[in-house]
C-alpha positions in Angstrom: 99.1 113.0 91.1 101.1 112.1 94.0 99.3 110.3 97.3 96.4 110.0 94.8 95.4 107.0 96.2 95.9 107.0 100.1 94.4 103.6 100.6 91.8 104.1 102.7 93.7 105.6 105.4 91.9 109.1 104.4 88.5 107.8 103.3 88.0 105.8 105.9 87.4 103.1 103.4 90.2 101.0 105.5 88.2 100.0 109.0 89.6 100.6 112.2 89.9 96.7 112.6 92.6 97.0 110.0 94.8 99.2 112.1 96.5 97.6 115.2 98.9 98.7 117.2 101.2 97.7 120.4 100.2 99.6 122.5 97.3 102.5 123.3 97.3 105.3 125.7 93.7 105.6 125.9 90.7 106.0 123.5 91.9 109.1 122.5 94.9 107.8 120.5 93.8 104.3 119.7 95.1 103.0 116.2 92.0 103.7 114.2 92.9 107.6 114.9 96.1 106.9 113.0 94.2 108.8 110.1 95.9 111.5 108.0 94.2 114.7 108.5 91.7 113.1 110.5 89.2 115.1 113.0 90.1 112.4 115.5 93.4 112.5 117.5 96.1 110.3 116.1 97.7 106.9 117.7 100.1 107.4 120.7 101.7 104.6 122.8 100.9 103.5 126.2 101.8 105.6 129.3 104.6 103.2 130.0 107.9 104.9 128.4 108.3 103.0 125.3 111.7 101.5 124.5 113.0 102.6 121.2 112.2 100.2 118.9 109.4 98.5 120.9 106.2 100.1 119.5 104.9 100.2 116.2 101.5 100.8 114.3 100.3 98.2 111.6 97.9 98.9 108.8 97.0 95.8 107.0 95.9 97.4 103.2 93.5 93.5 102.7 95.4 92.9 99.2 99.5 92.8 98.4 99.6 96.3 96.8 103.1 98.4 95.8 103.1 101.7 98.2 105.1 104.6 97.1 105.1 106.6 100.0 104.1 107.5 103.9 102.8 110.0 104.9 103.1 111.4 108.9 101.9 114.0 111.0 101.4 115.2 114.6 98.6 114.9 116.4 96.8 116.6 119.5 94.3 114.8 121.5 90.4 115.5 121.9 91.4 116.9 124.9 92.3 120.3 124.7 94.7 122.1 126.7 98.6 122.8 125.5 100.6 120.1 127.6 103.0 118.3 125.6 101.1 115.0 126.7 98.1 116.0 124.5 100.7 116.8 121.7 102.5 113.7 119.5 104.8 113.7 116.7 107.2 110.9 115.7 110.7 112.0 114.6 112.0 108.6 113.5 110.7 105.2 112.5 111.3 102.5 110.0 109.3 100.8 107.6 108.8 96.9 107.4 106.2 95.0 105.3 104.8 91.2 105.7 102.1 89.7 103.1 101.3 87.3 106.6 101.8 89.6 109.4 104.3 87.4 111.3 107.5 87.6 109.0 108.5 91.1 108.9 111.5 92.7 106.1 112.3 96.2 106.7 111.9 98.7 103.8 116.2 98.7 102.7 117.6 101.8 101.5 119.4 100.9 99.1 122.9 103.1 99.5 123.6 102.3 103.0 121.7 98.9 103.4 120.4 100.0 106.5 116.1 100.0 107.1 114.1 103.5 105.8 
């Protein structure tokens, strides 16, 4: 079945060690909330407005293994209220891998050669 095997991400089998980030806002959206469908908040840069580009969120899966897919959603922070600053949803990003964490190659789609 499709996202059969969400690689700890879900379970919570993945620790919160294994999930990094740039930047945080506060403990609300630290990168260990980056969890699909998650009772906690979801991961949100810093109050600095981030340049495009600039901020990203790394999961490091332990072991080389092929992924499929990504899956996104919004988030809303533990702290109620309707503002748009307790709201989050990313519109655009690109995806890069690394089996060392320090050289990076974006995820190419193949008919335009530009980064998914």
């Amino acid at each position: 079945a499709p996202c059969s095997e969400l690689q700890g991400m879900l379970s919570g089998l993945l620790p919160d060690s294994q999930i990094t980030a740039s930047s945080v806002r506060d403990l609300h959206w630290a990168p260990g909330a980056a969890r699909l469908v998650a009772s906690r908040s979801g991961w949100f840069p810093g109050p600095a407005q981030p340049i495009a580009g600039e901020e990203w969120l790394q999961v490091d899966l332990g072991i080389p293994k092929t992924v499929r897919g990504v899956i996104t959603q919004g988030a809303r922070s533990g702290e109620g209220g309707t503002s748009s600053e307790n709201r989050a949803f990313v519109r655009k990003y690109r995806l890069a891998h690394s089996l060392n964490g320090k050289d990076w190659n974006f995820v190419m789609d193949s008919k335009t050669s530009t980064p998914k």
